[in-house]
PAKE-206019 format. One record per residue (C-alpha): x, y, z. Coordinates in steps of 0.5 Angstrom, whole numbers, plus 500, padded with zeros to 3 digits. Last residue first. Example, Ala and Ser with C-alpha at 12.3 -4.5 7.8 and 13.67 -1.06 7.14 Angstrom:
<rs>
527498514 525491516 
</rs>
This chain:
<rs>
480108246 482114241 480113234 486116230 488109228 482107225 481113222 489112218 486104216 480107214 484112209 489107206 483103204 479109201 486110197 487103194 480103191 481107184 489107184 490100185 492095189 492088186 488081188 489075191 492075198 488083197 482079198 484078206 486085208 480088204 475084207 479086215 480094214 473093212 471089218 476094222 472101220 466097223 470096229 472102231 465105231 463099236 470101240 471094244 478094241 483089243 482085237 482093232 487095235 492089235 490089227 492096225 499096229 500089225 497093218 501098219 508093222 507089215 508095210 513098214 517091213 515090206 519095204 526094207 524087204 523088198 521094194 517091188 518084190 515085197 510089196 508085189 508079195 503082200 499085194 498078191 495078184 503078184 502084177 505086170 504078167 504079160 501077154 502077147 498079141 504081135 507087132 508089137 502089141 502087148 496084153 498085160 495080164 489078169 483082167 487086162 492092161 494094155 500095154 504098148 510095146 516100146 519098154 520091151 518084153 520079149 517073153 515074160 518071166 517077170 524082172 521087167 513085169 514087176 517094175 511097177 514100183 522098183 525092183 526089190 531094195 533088200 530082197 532082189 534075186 530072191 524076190 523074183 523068185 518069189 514071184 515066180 511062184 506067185 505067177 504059177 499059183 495065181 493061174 486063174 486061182 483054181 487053175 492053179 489049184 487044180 485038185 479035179 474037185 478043187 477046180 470044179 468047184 471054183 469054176 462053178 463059183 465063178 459062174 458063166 452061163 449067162 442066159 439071161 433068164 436062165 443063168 443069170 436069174 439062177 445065179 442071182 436067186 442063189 446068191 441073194 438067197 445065200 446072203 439072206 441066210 447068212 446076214 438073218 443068222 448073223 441078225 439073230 445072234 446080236 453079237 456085240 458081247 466082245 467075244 461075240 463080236 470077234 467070233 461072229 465078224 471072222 466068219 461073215 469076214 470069212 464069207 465075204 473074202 470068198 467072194 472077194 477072191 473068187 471074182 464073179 462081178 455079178 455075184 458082189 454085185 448082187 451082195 452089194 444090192 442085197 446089203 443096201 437094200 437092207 440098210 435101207 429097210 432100216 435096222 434095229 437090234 445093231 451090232 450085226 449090222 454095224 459089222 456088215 455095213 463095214 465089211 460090205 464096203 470092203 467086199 463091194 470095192 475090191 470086187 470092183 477091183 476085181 471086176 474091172 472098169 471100177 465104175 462098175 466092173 460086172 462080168 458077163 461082158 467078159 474081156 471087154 468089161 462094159 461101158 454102158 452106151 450100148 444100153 442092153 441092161 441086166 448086166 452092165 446096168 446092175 453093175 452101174 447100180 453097184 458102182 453107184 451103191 459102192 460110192 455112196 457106201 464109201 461116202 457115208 462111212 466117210 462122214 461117220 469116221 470124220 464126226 468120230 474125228 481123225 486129224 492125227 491118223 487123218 494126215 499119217 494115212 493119206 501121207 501113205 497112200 500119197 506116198 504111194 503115187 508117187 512111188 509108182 502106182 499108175 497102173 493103166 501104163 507104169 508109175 511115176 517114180 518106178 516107171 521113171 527109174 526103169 530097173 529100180 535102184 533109186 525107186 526102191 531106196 526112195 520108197 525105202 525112205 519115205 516108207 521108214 518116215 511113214 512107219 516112224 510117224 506112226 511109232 510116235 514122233 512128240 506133237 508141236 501142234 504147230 511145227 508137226 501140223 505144218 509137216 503133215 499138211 505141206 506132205 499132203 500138198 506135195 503128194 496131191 500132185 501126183 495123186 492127181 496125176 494118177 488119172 493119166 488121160 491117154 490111158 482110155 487110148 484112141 481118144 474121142 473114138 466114142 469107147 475111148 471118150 467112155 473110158 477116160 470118162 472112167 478114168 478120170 471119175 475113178 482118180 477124182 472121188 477118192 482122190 479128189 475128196 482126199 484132196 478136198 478134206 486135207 485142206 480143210 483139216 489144214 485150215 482148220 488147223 491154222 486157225 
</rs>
């Protein structure tokens, strides 16, 4: 009994997470845009995570007493989490930013513990019916993000809500085009690999896959686009080596992704004149050598990064801290941030910018809560990525590719409150699927 009340449970927070932090923010948005709010922040979304942080540790403690199950090399990694996440939080530059979290990102200790306690949960409640359900769910979430997009673009609709700093940017639901890209990327991993895998496909699927791939151009984030393409790369290898390969649906997956980038390029371009190709940013950059200005800048920010690791290795400085230990010109807990595409745009009383993220989760582990942090952090996702080479567990696999895609965006990315949690969630049904 108490089990299926447990699984019961751990179902409808996850539901109120995955589901729940997005919504909240993006209605947050859409009373800003109608001056019901003056700020979109005004309604903190991470509350939820914040209060399903102490139900989700009920879960996992009741399950420790009644199952009676021995500590294993997961519960090691959740516990030393546990406790580096205290250590960063105690030493951290501002405590309660550190605890709660910072404006817009909302990812303090809190909040990342609800990743993890996601994790450990479905690592021992994880079923093959489970896997199938979320798949669905994920797919569903990625299709209404991708129709949203699609409205962005293509649409005149004043009661759309667009990406203010560029409208010819796709954001979804998202509010922002990396983490929408964040989203579309993750997603298409997994289709992409049962795709691949499989003789037959619907026409559905197919609708699915173009629709994803318009909003993966639409959204004009490099990282995810480039993340696409060595996941189409990393897919071929794995899964021909595994004897999974059908090799004429990788050569269909190529050719229909260059059609759908080519036709949506040139669609934006002269239909609606949107001149702006990231792509084309991307090209120009690496042939004029600019490897900053190739990566928006990252290349600078990562340097500082690193700095600020230096002076602060063991315990980092705190979650949502990096921008109080950043480079950043009169910065002071009184301005008011708003959180933009790549920066933190301050007023007081003036426009400023600051940078509040590595654009590189690796690396914002690593300086928010040094290396007793990045420790765990890199032994989950080592412990992931073992399974998932040795594996020849087809549905494992699918949930490993999206394991992959947002492994290898998130080198020039951020972790965020509205994808985060799917991503703590695929990696504890990894986890759970016995060989």
């Amino acid at each position: 009994m108490y089990k299926d009340c447990n699984k019961k449970i751990l179902k409808i927070f996850s539901l109120l997470i995955i589901i729940g932090v997005p919504l909240v923010k993006f209605m947050s948005k859409v009373l800003e845009q109608y001056n019901v709010i003056a700020n979109y922040d005004m309604i903190n979304p991470g509350i939820i995570l914040y209060f399903s942080s102490p139900i989700l540790l009920y879960i996992y403690i009741r399950d420790l007493i009644y199952k009676e199950r021995k500590i294993e090399l997961c519960d090691y990694i959740f516990l030393a989490t546990i406790l580096s996440g205290v250590l960063a939080t105690v030493f951290s530059i501002d405590k309660e930013i550190a605890m709660f979290g910072s404006y817009a990102r909302h990812e303090g200790f809190l909040s990342v513990i609800a990743y993890y306690l996601l994790f450990i949960n479905w690592r021992f409640n994880g079923t093959k019916k489970d896997i199938h359900n979320f798949i669905k769910l994920v797919v569903f979430i990625a299709v209404i993000n991708s129709i949203y997009g699609i409205l962005q673009i293509y649409t005149p609709f004043n009661f759309i809500i667009r990406y203010q700093k560029d409208v010819n940017m796709a954001s979804g639901l998202c509010l922002n085009p990396n983490f929408f890209g964040s989203l579309i990327v993750t997603t298409l991993g997994i289709i992409v690999c049962n795709f691949l895998m499989e003789n037959k496909s619907s026409v559905k699927e197919y609708i699915i896959i173009i629709l994803l791939l318009i909003s993966l151009v639409n959204a004009q984030s490099m990282g995810p686009i480039i993340t696409f393409v060595l996941i189409l790369l990393f897919l071929f290898f794995l899964l021909f080596i595994k004897n999974f390969l059908v090799l004429k649906k990788f050569v269909i997956i190529c050719l229909l992704s260059v059609i759908v980038f080519t036709l949506t390029l040139l669609i934006n371009n002269t239909i609606y004149s949107n001149n702006r190709c990231e792509l084309c940013l991307f090209k120009n950059s690496v042939e004029k050598t600019d490897y900053d200005e190739m990566t928006n800048g990252r290349i600078e920010i990562w340097k500082n990064s690193l700095n600020i690791i230096k002076n602060n290795f063991l315990f980092g400085v705190g979650f949502d801290n990096f921008y109080l230990a950043y480079p950043n010109k009169d910065k002071d807990s009184s301005y008011e941030i708003i959180i933009t595409n790549d920066t933190v745009e301050v007023n007081k009383p003036e426009k400023r910018y600051v940078v509040d993220n590595a654009h590189n989760v690796y690396l914002h582990t690593f300086s928010t809560t040094g290396i007793i942090g990045l420790v765990p952090f890199l032994l989950l996702h080592l412990l992931v990525f073992l399974k998932g080479i040795k594996s020849k567990n087809k549905l494992l696999l699918i949930m490993f590719s999206g394991f992959i895609a947002y492994s290898v965006q998130a080198f020039a990315n951020i972790s965020v409150i509205i994808v985060a949690p799917i991503f703590y969630i695929i990696v504890g049904l990894i986890l759970s699927i016995s060989e």
